[in-house]
C-alpha positions in Angstrom: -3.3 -47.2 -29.6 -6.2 -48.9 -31.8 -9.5 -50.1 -30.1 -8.2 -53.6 -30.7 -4.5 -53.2 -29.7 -6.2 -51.8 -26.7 -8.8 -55.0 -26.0 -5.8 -57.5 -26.8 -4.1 -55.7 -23.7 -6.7 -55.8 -21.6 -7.4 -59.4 -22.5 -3.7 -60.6 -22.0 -3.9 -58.3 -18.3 -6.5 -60.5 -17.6 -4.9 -63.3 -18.2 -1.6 -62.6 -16.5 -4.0 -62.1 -13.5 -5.4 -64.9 -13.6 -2.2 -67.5 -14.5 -0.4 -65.6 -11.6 -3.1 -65.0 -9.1 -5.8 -67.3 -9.2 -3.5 -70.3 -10.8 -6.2 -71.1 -13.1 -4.7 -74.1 -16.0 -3.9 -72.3 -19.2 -6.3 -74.4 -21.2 -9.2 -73.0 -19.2 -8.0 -68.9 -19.2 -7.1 -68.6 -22.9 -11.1 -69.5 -23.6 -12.4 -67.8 -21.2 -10.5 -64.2 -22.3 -11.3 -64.6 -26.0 -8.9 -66.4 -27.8 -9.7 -69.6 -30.0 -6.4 -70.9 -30.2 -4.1 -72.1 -27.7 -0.9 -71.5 -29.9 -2.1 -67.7 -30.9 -2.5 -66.9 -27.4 1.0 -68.2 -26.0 2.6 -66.3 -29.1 1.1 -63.4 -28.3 1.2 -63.7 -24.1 4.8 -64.4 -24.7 5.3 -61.4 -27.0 3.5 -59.2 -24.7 5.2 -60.1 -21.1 8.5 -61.5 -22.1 7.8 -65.2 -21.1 5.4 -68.0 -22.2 2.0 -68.3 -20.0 3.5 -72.0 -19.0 6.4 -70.6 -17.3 3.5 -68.0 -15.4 1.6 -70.7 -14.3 4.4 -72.4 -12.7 5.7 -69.9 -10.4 
């Protein structure tokens, strides 16, 4: 695994944590774990856990 395949986990981890467990708004955690662009970071959430942060943050 590359340094930056690596990060991007860790970053979308993060994130999962804190959709899931904290309920923070989507808006607010894609900033805060690096990414600059809402659409990116769904794309890539969705491609990394199977379904889109905005179904996360509703359960």
């Amino acid at each position: 695994m590359t340094p930056a395949k690596w990060l991007q986990q860790k970053r979308l981890d993060e994130a999962y944590y804190l959709l899931k467990e904290k309920k923070q708004k989507i808006t607010e955690v894609y900033i805060e774990i690096g990414f600059e662009d809402l659409s990116h970071f769904s794309y890539v959430f969705k491609k990394h856990f199977g379904i889109p942060p905005s179904k996360l943050s509703k359960e």
